[in-house]
N, C-alpha and C positions, 0 to 999 in steps of 0.2 A: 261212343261217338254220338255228340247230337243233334239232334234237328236243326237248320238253318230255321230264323225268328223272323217275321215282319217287319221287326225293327231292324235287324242285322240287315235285311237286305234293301229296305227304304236309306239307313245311315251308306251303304254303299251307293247306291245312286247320287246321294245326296252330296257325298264326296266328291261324284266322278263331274256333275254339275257346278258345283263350287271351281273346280280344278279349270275348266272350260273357261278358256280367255274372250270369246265372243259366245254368245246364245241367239242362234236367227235359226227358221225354221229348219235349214240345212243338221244344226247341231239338234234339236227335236226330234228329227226324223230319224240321225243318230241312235239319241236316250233309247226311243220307242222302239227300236229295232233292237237292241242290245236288250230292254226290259224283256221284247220278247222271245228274244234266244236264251233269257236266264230264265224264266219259264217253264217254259217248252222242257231247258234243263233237266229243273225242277222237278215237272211231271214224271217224267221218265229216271229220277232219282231223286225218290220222297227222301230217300235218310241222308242227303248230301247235307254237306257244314259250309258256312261261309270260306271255311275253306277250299273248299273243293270249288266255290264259285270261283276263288281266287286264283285256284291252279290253272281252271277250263275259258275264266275268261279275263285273266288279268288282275291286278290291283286298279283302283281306281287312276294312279299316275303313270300305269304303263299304257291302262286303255284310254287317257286320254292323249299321250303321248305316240301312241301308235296313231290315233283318228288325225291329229293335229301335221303330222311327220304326211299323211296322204294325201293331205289338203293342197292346191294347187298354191304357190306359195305367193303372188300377185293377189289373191282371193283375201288370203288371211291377211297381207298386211295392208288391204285396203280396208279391212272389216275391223280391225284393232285402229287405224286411224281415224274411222268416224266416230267410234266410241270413243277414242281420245277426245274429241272433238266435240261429241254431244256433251263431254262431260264438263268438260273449258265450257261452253256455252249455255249450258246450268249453273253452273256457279257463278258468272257473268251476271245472269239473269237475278240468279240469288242477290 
């Protein structure tokens, strides 16, 4: 069994970011809270594998899929339509 890597678990963040249909500080407060319960983890089990991250706290499309599923649902499809929005009105601009 080996060591979970730096990279192994920055490409896991970096997935569960990607994944994330809106990013405002709400989804941050999110990241930073999950980086530090993967941590915390961590400390308390050095020889863990990205798998075991996987098992304790998700894949990156379940844990996005779970934070998304709790989200008040007026919230999110107000916050998906202004980004629709900013995005028509940059390319406008463009």
């Amino acid at each position: 069994m080996s060591k979970i890597t730096e990279k192994e678990l920055k490409q896991y963040f970096k997935e569960i970011k990607l994944l994330l249909p809106i990013y405002s500080s709400a989804e941050r407060k999110f990241l930073k809270s999950l980086k530090v319960s993967v941590e915390e983890y961590i400390e308390q089990n050095p020889e863990c594998t990205i798998e075991d991250i996987y098992e304790n706290f998700d894949g990156p499309e379940d844990a996005v899929y779970n934070y998304i599923s709790a989200l008040d649902y007026h919230r999110l499809c107000r916050a998906i339509s202004v980004r629709r929005l900013l995005k028509i009105a940059l390319l406008v601009l463009l």
